[in-house]
ZAKOL-161091 format. One record per residue (C-alpha): residue in one letter; z, y negated, x. Coordinates in steps of 0.001 Angstrom, whole numbers, plus 524288, in hexadecimal, padded with zeros to 5 digits. Example, Ala and Ser with C-alpha at 12.3 -4.5 7.8 and 13.67 -1.06 7.14 Angstrom:
a81E78811948300C
s81BE48042483566
! end
This chain:
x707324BD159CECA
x704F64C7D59C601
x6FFC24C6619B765
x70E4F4CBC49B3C9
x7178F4C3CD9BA90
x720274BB969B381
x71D7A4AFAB9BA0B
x711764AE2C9B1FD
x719A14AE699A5A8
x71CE14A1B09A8AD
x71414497329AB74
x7128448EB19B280
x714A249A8A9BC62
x7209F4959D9C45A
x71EAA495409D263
x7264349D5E9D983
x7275549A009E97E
x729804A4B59F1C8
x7365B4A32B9F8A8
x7340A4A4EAA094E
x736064A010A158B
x73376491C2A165D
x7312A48C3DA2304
x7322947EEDA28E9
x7241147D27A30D3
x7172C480C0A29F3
x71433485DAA3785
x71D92490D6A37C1
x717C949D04A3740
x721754A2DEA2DF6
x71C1B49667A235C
x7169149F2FA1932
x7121E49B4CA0B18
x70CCA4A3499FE09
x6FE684A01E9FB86
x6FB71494D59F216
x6F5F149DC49E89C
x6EE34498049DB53
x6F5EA49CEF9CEE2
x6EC0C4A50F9C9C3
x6ED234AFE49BCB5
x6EFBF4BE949BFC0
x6E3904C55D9C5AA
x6D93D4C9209BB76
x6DC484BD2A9B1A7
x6CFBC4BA699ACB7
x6C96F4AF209A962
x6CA4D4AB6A99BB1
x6BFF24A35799375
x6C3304A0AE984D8
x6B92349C6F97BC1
x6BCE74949996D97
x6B36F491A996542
x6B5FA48997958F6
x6B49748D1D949C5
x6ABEC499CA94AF5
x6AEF04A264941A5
x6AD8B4B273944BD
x6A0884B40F93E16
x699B84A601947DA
x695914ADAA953EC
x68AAC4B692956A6
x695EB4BF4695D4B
x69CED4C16694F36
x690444C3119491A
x68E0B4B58994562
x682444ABE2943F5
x6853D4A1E494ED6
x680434A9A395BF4
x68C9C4A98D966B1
x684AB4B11A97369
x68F674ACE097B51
x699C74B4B897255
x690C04BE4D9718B
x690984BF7598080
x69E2D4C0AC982BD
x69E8D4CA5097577
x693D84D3F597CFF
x69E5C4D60598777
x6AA464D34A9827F
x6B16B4D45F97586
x6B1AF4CF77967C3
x6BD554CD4D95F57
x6BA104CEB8950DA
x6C9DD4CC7E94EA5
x6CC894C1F195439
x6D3024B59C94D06
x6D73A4A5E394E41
x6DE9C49D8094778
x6D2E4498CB93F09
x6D44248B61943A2
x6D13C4854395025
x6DCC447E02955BA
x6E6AF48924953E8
x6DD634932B957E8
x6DCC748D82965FA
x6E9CD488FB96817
x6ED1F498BD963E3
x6E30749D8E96D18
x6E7BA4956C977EF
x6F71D4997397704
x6F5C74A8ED97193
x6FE234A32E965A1
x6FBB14A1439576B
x6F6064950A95300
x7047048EEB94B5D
x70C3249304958E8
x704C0489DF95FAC
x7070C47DF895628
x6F7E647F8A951C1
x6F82D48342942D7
x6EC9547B59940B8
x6E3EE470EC949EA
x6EAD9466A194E69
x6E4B545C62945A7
x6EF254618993D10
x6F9334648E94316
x708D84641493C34
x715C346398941A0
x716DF4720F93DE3
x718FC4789C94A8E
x70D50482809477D
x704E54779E944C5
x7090546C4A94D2E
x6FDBC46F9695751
x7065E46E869630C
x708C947AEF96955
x715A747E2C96DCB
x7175647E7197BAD
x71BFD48E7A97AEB
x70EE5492BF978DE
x7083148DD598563
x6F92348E8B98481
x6F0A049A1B98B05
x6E9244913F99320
x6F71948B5699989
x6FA60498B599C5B
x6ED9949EF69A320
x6EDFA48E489AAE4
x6FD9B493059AF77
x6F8A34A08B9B36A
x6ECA249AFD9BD7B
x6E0F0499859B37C
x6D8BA48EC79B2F5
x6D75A489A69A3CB
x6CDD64820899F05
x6CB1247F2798F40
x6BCEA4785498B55
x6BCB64737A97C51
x6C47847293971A9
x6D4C0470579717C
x6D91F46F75963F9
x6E5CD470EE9671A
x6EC1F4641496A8C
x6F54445CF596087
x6EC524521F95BF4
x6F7514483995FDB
x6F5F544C3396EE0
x6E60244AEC96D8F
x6E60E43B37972E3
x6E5234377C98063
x6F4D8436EC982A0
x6F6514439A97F00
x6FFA444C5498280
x6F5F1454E8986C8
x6FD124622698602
x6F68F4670997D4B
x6EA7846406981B1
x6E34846FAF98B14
x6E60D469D6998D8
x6F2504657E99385
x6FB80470C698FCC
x6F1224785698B92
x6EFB347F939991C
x6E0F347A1899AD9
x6DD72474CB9A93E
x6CF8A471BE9A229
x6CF0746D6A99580
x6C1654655599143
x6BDFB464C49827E
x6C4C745E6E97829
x6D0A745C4997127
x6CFD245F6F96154
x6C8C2467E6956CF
x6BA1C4650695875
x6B17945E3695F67
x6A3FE4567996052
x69BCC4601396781
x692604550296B0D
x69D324490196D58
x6AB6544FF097075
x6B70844990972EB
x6B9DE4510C97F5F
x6C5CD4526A9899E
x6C662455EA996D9
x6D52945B0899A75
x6DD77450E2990BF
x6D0FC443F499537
x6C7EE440B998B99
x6B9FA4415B99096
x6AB7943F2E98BB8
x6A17B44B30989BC
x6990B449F5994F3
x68BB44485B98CB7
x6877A4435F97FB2
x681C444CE5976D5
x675124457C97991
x6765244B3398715
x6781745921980EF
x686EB458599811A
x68DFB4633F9777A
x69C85464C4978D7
x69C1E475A0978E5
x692A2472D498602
x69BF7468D798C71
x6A7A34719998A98
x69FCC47F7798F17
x69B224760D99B4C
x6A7964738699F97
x6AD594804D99DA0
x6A2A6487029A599
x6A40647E209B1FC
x6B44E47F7C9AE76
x6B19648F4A9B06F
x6AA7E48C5A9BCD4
x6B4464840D9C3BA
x6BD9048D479C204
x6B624497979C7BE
x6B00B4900A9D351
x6BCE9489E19D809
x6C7F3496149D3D1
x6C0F84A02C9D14A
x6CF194A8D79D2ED
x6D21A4A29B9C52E
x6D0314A7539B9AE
x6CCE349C989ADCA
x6D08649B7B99F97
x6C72A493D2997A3
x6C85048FBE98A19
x6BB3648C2D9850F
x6BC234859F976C2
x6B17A47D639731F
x6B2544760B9668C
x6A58147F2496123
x6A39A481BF9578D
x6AD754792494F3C
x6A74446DB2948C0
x69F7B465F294CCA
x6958C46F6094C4E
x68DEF46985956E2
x6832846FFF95EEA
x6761F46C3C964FF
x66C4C46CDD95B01
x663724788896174
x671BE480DF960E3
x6703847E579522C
x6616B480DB94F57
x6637D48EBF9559E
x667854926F94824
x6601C48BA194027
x65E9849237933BC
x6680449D71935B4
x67060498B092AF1
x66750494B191FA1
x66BC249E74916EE
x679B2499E091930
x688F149ED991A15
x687E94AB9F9110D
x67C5D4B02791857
x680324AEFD927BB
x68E094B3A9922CE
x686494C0E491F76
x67F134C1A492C2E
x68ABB4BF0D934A8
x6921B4C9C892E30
x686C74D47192FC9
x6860F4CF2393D90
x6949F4D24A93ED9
x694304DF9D93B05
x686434E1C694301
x6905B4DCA594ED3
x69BEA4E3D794B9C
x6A4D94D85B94CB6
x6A9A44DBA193F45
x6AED24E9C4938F6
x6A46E4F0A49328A
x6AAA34F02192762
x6AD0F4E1FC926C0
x6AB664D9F391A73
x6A3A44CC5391916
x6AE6F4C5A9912F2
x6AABA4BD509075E
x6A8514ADA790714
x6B2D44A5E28FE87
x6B09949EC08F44F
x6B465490948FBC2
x6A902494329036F
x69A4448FEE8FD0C
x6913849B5E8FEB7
x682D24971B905B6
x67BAE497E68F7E4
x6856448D1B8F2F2
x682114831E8FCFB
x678E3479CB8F7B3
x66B1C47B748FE4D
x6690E46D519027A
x673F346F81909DE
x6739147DC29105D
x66A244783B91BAE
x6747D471BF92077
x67D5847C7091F54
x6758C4846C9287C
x6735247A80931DD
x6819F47A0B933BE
x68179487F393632
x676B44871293E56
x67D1F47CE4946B6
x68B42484499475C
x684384904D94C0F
x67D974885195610
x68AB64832A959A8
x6916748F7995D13
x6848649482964E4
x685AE488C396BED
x69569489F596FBC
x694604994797156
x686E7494DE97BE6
x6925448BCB9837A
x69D59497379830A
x691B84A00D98997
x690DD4969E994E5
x69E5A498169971E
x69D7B4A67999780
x68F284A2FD9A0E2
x698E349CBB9A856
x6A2A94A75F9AB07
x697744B11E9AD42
x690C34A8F39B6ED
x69E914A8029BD90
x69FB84B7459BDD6
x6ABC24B6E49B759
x6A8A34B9E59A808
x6AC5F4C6929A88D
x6B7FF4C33C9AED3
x6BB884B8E79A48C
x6C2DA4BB4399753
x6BB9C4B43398CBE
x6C0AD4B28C97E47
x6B5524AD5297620
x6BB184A99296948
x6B10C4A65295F46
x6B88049BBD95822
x6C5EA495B4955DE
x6C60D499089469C
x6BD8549BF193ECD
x6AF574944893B2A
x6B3EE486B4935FD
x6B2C6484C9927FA
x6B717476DF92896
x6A80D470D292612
x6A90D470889198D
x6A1754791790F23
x693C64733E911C5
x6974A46EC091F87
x6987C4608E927BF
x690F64570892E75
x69BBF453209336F
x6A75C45B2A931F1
x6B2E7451589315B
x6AEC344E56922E8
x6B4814590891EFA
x6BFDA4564D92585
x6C2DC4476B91F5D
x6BEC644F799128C
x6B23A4478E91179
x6AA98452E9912DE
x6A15544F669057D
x69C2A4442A90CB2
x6944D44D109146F
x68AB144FCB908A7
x67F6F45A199085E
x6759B44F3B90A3D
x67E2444A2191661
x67F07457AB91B5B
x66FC9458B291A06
x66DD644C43920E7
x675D144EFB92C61
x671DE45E5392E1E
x6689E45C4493A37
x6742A455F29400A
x67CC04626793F10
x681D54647794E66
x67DDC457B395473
x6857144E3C957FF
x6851A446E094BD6
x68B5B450E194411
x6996C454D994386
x694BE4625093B81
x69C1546D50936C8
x696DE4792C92F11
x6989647C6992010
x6A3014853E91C40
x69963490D491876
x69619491CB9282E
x6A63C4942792B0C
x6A5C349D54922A4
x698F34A66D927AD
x69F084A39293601
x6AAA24ABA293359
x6A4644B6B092E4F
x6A8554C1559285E
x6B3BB4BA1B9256F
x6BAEF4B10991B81
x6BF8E4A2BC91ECF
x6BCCB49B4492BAD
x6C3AF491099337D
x6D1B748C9F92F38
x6D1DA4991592671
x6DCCA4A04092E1A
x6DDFE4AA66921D1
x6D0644B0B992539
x6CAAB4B6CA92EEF
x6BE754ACCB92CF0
x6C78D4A201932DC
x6CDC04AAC493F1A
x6C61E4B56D943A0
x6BDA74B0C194E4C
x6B2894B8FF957A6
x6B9B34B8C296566
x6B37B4C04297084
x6BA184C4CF97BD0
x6B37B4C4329897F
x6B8FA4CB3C99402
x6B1F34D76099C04
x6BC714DA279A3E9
x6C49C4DABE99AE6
x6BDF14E0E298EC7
x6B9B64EF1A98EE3
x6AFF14EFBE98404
x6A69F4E60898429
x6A08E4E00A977F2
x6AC524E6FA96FD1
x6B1124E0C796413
x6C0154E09996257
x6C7584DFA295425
x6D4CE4DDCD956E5
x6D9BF4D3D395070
x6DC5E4C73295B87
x6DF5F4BA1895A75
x6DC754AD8C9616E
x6EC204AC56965ED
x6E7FA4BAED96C6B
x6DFA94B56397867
x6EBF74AE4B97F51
x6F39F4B91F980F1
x6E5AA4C2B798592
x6E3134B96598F5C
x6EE7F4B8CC994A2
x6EE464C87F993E6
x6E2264C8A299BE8
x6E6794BFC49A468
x6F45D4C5F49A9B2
x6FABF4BA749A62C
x707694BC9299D45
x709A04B46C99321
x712BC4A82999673
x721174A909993B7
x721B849A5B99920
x719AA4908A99A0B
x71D06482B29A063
x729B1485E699DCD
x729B2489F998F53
x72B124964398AA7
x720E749C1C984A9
x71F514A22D976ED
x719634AECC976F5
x70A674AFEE97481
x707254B3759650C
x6F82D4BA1096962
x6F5B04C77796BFD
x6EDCE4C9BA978C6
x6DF784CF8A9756C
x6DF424D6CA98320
x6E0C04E3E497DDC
x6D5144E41097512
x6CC8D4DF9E980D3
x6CD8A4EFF1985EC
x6D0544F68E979B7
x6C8134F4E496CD9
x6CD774FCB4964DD
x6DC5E4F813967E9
x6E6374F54B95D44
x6E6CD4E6BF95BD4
x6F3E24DF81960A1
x6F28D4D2A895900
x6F5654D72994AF7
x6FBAA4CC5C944CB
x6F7934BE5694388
x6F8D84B2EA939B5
x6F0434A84E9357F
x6F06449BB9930C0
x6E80748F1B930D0
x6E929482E1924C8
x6F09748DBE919D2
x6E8264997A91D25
x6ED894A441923B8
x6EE124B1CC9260D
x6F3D14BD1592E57
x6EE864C8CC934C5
x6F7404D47993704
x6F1434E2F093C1C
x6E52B4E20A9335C
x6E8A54DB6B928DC
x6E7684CB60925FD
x6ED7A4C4F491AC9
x6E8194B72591742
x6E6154AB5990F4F
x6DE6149FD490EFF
x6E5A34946A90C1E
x6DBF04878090EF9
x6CD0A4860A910B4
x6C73F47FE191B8A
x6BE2D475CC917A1
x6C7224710890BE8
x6CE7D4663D914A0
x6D04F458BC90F7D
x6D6A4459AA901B3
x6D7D54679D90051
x6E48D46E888FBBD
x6E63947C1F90054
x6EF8C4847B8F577
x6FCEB4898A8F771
x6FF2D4922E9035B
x7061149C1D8FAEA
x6FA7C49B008F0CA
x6F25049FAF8FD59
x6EAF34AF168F8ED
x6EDCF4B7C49050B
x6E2A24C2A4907DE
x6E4534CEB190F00
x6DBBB4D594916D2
x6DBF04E10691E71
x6D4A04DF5992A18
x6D42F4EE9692FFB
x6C8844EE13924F3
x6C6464E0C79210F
x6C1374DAEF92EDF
x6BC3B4CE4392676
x6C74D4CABC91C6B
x6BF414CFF7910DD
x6C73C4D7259092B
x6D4814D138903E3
x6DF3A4DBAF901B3
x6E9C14D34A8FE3F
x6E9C34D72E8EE34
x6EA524E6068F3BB
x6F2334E5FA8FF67
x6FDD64DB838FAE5
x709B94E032902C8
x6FF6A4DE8390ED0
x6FC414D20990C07
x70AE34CE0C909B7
x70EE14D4219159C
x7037E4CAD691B38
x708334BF6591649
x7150B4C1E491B8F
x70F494C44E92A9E
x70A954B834928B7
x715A24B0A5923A1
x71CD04B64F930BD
x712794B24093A73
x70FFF4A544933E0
x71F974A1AD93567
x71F364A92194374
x713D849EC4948D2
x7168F492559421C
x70CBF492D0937CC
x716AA48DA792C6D
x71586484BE925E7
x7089E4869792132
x6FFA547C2692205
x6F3114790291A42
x6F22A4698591ABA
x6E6474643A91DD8
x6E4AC4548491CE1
x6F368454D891EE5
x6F27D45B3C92C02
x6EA3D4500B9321A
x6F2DE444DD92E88
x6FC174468993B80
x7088544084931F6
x705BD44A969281E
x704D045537930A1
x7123845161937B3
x709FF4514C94583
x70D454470E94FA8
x7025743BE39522B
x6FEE64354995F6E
x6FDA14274495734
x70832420DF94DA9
x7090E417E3945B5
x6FEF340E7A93E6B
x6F961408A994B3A
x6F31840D0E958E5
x6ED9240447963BE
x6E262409C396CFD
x6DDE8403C5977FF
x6D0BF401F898135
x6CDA2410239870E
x6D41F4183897CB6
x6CD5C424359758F
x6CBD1431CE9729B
x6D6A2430FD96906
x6D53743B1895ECF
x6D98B437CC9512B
x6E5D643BB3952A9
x6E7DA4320C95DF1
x6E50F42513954F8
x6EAD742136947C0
x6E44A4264F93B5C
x6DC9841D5B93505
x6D76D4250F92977
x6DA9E422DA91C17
x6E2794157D91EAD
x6DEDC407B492322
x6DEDC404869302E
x6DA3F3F96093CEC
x6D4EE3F87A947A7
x6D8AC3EC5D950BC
x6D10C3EB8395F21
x6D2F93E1439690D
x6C6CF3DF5996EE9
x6BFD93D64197A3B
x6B35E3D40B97699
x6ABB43D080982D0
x69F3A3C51E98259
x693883CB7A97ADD
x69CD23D405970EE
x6A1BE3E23197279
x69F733EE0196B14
x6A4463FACE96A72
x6AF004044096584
x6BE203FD729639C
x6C16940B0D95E15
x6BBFE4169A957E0
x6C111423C795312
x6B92F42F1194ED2
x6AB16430DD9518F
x69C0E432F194996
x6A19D43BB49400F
x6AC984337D93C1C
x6B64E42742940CE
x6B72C419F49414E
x6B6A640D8E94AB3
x6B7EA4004D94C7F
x6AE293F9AA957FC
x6A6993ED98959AC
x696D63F0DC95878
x68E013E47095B1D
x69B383DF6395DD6
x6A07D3E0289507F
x6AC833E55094BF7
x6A9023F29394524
x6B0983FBCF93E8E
x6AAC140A0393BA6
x6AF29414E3932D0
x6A747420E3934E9
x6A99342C419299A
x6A3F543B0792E91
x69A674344B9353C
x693B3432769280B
x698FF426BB921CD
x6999341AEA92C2D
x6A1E440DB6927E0
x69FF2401659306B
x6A3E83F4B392FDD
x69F0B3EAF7937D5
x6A55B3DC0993C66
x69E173CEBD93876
x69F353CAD2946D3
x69DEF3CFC395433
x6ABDE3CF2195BBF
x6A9063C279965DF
x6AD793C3769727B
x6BBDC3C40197626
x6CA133C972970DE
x6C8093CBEF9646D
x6CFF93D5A5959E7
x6C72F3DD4195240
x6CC8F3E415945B0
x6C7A83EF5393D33
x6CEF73F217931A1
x6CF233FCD392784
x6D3DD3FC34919D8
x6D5FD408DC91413
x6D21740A4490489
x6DC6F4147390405
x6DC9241DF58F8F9
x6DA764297F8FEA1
x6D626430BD90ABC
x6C7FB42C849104C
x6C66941FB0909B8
x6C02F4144690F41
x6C45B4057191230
x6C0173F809914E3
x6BE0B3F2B2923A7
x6C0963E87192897
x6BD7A3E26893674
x6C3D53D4F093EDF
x6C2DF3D00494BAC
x6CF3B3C6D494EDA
x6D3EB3C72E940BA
x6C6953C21E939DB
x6BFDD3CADE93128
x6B2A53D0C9936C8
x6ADBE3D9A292C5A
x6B0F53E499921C2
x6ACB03F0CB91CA8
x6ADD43FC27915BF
x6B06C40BAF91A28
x6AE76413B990D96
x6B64A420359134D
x6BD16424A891E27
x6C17D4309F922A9
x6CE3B435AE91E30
x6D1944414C927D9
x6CB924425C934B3
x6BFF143B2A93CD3
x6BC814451F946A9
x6C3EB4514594E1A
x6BEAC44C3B95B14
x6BB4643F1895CE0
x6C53A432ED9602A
x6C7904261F95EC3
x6C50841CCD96B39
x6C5E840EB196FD3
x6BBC9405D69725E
x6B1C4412AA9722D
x6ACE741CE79696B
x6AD754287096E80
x6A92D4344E96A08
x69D2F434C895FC7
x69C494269095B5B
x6A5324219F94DD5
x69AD24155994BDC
x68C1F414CB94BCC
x68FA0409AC9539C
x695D6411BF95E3E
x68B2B415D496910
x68DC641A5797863
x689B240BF397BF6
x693F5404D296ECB
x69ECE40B2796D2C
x6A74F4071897803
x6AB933FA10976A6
x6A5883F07E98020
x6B1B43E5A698017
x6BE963E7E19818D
x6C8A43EDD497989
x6D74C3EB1897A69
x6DCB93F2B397009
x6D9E03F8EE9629E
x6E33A3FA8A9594E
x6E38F4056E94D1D
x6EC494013F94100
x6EE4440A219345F
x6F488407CC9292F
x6FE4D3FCF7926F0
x6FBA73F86D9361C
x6EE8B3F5C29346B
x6F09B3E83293399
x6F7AE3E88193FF2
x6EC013E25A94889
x6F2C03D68894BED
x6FD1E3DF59954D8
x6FAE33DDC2962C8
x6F9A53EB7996898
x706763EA749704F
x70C193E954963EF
x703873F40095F49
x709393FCBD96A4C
x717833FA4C966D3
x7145F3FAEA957F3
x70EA9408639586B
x7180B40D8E96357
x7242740892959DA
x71DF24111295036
x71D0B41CA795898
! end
C-alpha cells in the first residue's frame, strides 16, 4: 500500500479481499491465498518519541541558556535543532490535548483544564469526535503507541472507576500502553497511578528509593525494547510526559544540593546571567532586549532577608528537579541508542507545556494547595523557615515563589496562564532527527506552534491526514507541518497567524507582529476580580526586531494594532473561544460552571472495596454540614482502621476507629490537624457509627462543631476551627475502609489504616439530608437514583 493511496484516508483501513477462484478442497492445487501480511506504515516511517515536560519556562534549561543544567537537551541540541519560535497554549491541559490532535486548544473543547470546565463548547473539555487524536491515527496506520505520564485531558466526570473511558489514552485516545496518571499533578514520591483504565500501586515506597519521573522512564525504556525485540518491522510512537517539573517540586535531596548556593543573590541576578548566557548561545537575536520586571512582581532586594534563604532553597530544589527529569529523558534516548535506532527515530523534545508556573505564590509554598483554598497567609515566614529542609521530600507539597517564574522565562514578560506574552507560550523545543535534518546543531526561528507537530509527523511519516475516522468525518487539521524547516533554515515560515487565549489574556501573532493584553494574574485566585475585558490595554510589538516583547508600539502604530485586534476577534469566533471566560472559584463549582457531575443529589452510598475516587467522584462536603453513617461488624478484641477517607498529608479529612474509637479527623494543608476522638471503644458486633458535621456557616472556610455516635448514643464532640473552602488535593482520592495514598490522619500507618472488621456500607449526607442516617441503604439507592 503506498503512503498515497486513498485507503489510508480512511481509517480504520477497510479491508479489501481479493476476488479469485475459490475452490472446494484445501488440497487442490489451484487453492491459492494472499499472504497474511501485518498492517504496517509506508516504508521509511520513523519512529517517533515525544517528550513533555511541565511548567518550564524558555529561560529553565541549560539548552536556552538557563541555570537548571538539561545534558540530555543539550545532547539532542548538539545534533539536532533548536526552535527559539516555538509556542503553547500557556497552560497545561489545552496545550496537550492541541499537541495531540494538530488543532487549537478551544476546537478541541479544552479552553482551560478540566477542573473548570463550562458547557461552552470551547471549554466543555470533551473533544469532539471530528478531530480524532494523532496517536489513533499513527495506531490505524500499523504503529505501536504507547504514552507514560501525565493525561490531563479527561472530563473530570469520566475520571471514576465507571468511566466511560474514551477519553482516557487506551480508550479513544489511540494508546495500546498507557501507565501514569489521570489529572494535573502528581506526588512524585506517592502517585495515584493507572495502568490502561486499572488503578494500581507504585511498585516501591520512597523509602525504597521510589520517585515517580524513574518509574515512568523505567517502563518506557523496557516499552521501547519490547517493541524492538518482538517487531522490530514496526516503527513506535511514544509520548513521554512526566508530571516534572509541575508542583510538587519533588526530587531526591542530592538532585537539590547540586546547586546549592547558585541562587543566593536571587531573581534579578540569575535573570541577568541567563540572558548573557542566551546571547553567548545564540538562542536569542543579537539584538534582543531583557524585557523589564512588572511592578506585581517584588524585586530580590524587597524580599525580607529572614526569608530569602528559603527562597533560594526553592530554587535550588526546582533546578534539581528538572536535572533530575531531563537525567530520565536521557535514558530514554540511552535506550534508543543502545537499540541502534536513534538516528532513525524522530524525537520532539519540548521543554515545557507553558510557561514556568507562577501559581506559588509571591514568597512561595510548603504546600502549594494553600494558595489554592486562598489560605495561602497561613504559611507564614516563620512556617516557611521551619519547614525549608523539608523542601522536595516527601513531606512537602512545595512550589516555588513567583520571582523564580519569572527568571525561568527569560528574556521575557509573564509566565504560565499568561497567554498575552511570550513569557507564558514560548517554550525551548529541540528537534532530533539525523536523517532527517541537514544541519546539525542549527537553530531555527520560524515561528511554530505546539498544534504544528501532528500534522509533521504525519508528513514524515507518509501517512495523509484522515478524512474518516471510525466512521466520522474528519475536520481538517488547524497546525502547520514543521517539515520544511527541518532542510531549509533560512525558509519563509508557513504558520503566520495564530491566536491566544488562556483566563482573559490573549493575544495574536500575524507575520511578525503580536498584539496583546493581559487581562488576569496568576497567583491572584481566590477573591480576586479581574477588570472589564474591554478596559483590557492592548500592546503591540513587532517581532522582525523585538524578538522579546520589549518595546510596545501600540501609541505609534494604532491602525496596526486595530487591524490586530480585529484578526483576533475573527480567529477567536472561528475556534470557539467566545464567550470569554475569566471565572475562577466559579469554574470549580460543577453547577456553576454548567458541567455535568458523576454524583447527584444530597446523598451517596459507598461500599466495602471502593476507592480511587477523585473529588469529583463523591459529594462536596466543603463549606456545608454534612454525616457520615458506617455499618460496621466489629469482631472480638475491637477493630480499627479507615471507614473512609478523602484527601491525603497535605490536606482531607476522615472518619476511622483508632484504639477502637470512633474518630473523626479534619486535616487543613497538612498544617492545621482537627481530631475528635469517642469516649468509648466500639464493642464487638453490628453497630452504626455516626460522624456529624455542623457547619458555622458565614462564609467560605469556616469551621464547625463535631459530633460522634455509635447506635444513636452520643460518643464525643469537638471542634474544627477551619476547613478548606476550594480544593483538598489535585491527585489524591477518597477510599473505603483504607487510606490510600499519603496518609489524611497521624493515625493512619501501612499496618492502621485498613479497617480490620467488617464494613457493610458508608453513607455521605450533605445538607438538608444529613440527618438521613436512619435510611436503610436500599432506600438510599432508590432515594438518590429518584433524584438522578
Amino acid at each position: 500500500m503506498s503512503p498515497s493511496d486513498p485507503a489510508r484516508s480512511i481509517l480504520p483501513i477497510p479491508d479489501r479481499p481479493a476476488p479469485g477462484l475459490t475452490t472446494y478442497d484445501a488440497k487442490d492445487p489451484d487453492t491459492a491465498f494472499a499472504p497474511i501480511e501485518p498492517l504496517l506504515p509506508p516504508a521509511g516511517a520513523p519512529n517517533v518519541v515525544v517528550v513533555l515536560l511541565d511548567d518550564v519556562g524558555f529561560g529553565a534549561s541549560s539548552t536556552f541558556g538557563g541555570p537548571c543544567r538539561t545534558p540530555t537537551a543539550d545532547r539532542l541540541a548538539a545534533r539536532g535543532l533548536r526552535y527559539n519560535r516555538f509556542h503553547t497554549t500557556a497552560l497545561c491541559a489545552p496545550t496537550r490535548q492541541a499537541m495531540l490532535t494538530g488543532r487549537n486548544h478551544h476546537s478541541v473543547g479544552m479552553g482551560s483544564v478540566t477542573e473548570t470546565a463550562t458547557a461552552a463548547p470551547g471549554y466543555s473539555s470533551v473533544r469532539p469526535n471530528t478531530k480524532a487524536p494523532l496517536a489513533l491515527t499513527l495506531k490505524l496506520n500499523g504503529y505501536s503507541t504507547a504514552q507514560f505520564g501525565k493525561c490531563h485531558e479527561v472530563p473530570v466526570w469520566q475520571t471514576s472507576p465507571v468511566g466511560p473511558f474514551d477519553a482516557w489514552p487506551t480508550g479513544g485516545g489511540g494508546f495500546e500502553t498507557f501507565y501514569g496518571f489521570i489529572g494535573g499533578e502528581n506526588n512524585q514520591w506517592e502517585p495515584s497511578l493507572y495502568d490502561g483504565t486499572t488503578p494500581v500501586d507504585p511498585p516501591r515506597t520512597p523509602e525504597e528509593g521510589y520517585h515517580l519521573t524513574e518509574d515512568l522512564a523505567d517502563r518506557a525504556t523496557a516499552w521501547m525494547r519490547q517493541q524492538k525485540a518482538l517487531a522490530p518491522e514496526r516503527p513506535f510512537f511514544l509520548y513521554f510526559a512526566p508530571g516534572a517539573t509541575h508542583a510538587p517540586h519533588h526530587v531526591p535531596r542530592e538532585w537539590a544540593d547540586r546547586y546549592r548556593g547558585e541562587f543566593d543573590d536571587g531573581w534579578d541576578a540569575a535573570r541577568e546571567r541567563t540572558f548573557a548566557r542566551q546571547k553567548e548561545a545564540g538562542v536569542v537575536p543579537p539584538e534582543a532586549e531583557l524585557t523589564e520586571r512588572h511592578e506585581e512582581i517584588p524585586a530580590w532586594d524587597e524580599i525580607p532577608d529572614d526569608l530569602k534563604p528559603v527562597l533560594a532553597r526553592q530554587m535550588e530544589v526546582y533546578a534539581g528537579f528538572l536535572e533530575h527529569t531531563d537525567h530520565q529523558v536521557g535514558r530514554l534516548v540511552d535506550t534508543l541508542d543502545d537499540l541502534g535506532i536513534l538516528d532513525d527515530t524522530l524525537v520532539f523534545y519540548i521543554v515545557g507545556d507553558n510557561g514556568a508556573s507562577a501559581e506559588g505564590t509571591l514568597q512561595g509554598a510548603f504546600n502549594e494547595m494553600a494558595n489554592f483554598n486562598g489560605m495561602a497567609a497561613l504559611e507564614t515566614t516563620e512556617f516557611l523557615r521551619s519547614t525549608m529542609d523539608r523542601l522536595g521530600s516527601p513531606e512537602s507539597y512545595n512550589h516555588y515563589a513567583v520571582g523564580w517564574a519569572w527568571a525561568m522565562c527569560t528574556p521575557f514578560r509573564w509566565t504560565k496562564q499568561v497567554a498575552s506574552h511570550w513569557g507564558g507560550t514560548r517554550n525551548g523545543t529541540v528537534v532530533h532527527w539525523p536523517r532527517g535534518i541537514t544541519d546539525p546543531g542549527g537553530l531555527r526561528s520560524q515561528f511554530t506552534h505546539v498544534i504544528d507537530l501532528a500534522p509533521t509527523i504525519l508528513e514524515a511519516a507518509g501517512i495523509p491526514e484522515p478524512t474518516a475516522v471510525n466512521g466520522v468525518q474528519q475536520s481538517p487539521m488547524e497546525g502547520t507541518s514543521m517539515l520544511y524547516t527541518f532542510t531549509e533554515p533560512d525558509a519563509a515560515e508557513r504558520h503566520d497567524l495564530q491566536y491566544f487565549e488562556m483566563v482573559g489574556n490573549r493575544g495574536v501573532y500575524h507575520r511578525g507582529w503580536s498584539a496583546v493584553t493581559k487581562h488576569r494574574t496568576p497567583w491572584l485566585m481566590i477573591g480576586h476580580q479581574p477588570p472589564p475585558f474591554d478596559e483590557d490595554v492592548w500592546e503591540l510589538y513587532d517581532g522582525d526586531s523585538d524578538y522579546s516583547q520589549a518595546r510596545d508600539l501600540a501609541a505609534d502604530k494604532a491602525e496596526v494594532l486595530a487591524h490586530l485586534q480585529r484578526l483576533w476577534l475573527i480567529e477567536a469566533t472561528k475556534y470557539g473561544v467566545l464567550p470569554l471566560d475569566d471565572r475562577a472559584a466559579e469554574r470549580l463549582e460543577p453547577t456553576m460552571a454548567g458541567r455535568p457531575t458523576l454524583i447527584r443529589g444530597s446523598s451517596q452510598l459507598f461500599f466495602p472495596g471502593m476507592g480511587r475516587l477523585s473529588e469529583n467522584s463523591v459529594l462536596s462536603i466543603k463549606n456545608r454540614s454534612f454525616a457520615v453513617t458506617a455499618e460496621i461488624d466489629v469482631p472480638d478484641g475491637g477493630a480499627n482502621g479507615v471507614l473512609i477517607a478523602q484527601g491525603g498529608r497535605f490536606g482531607g479529612w476522615s472518619v476511622h476507629l483508632s484504639e477502637g474509637r470512633p474518630t473523626f479527623c479534619y486535616n487543613v494543608l497538612g498544617i492545621r490537624i482537627f481530631t475528635v476522638r469517642g469516649d468509648a471503644p466500639v464493642p464487638a458486633g453490628l453497630h452504626r457509627v455516626r460522624a456529624e458535621f455542623a457547619y458555622d456557616g458565614g462564609g467560605l472556610g469556616k469551621g464547625g462543631d463535631v459530633s460522634l455516635s455509635v447506635d444513636g448514643t452520643a460518643s464525643g464532640s469537638g471542634r474544627v476551627e477551619m476547613t478548606q473552602p476550594v480544593v483538598f488535593s489535585a491527585d489524591e482520592t477518597a477510599d473505603i475502609g483504607r487510606d490510600e495514598g499519603t496518609p489524611v490522619s497521624p493515625d493512619h500507618t501501612a499496618a492502621t489504616s485498613r479497617f480490620t472488621g467488617r464494613i457493610h456500607w458508608v453513607a455521605l449526607d450533605v445538607g438538608e439530608d444529613a440527618h438521613d442516617h436512619h435510611l436503610d441503604p436500599e432506600e438510599r439507592l432508590r432515594i438518590a437514583i429518584a433524584r438522578q
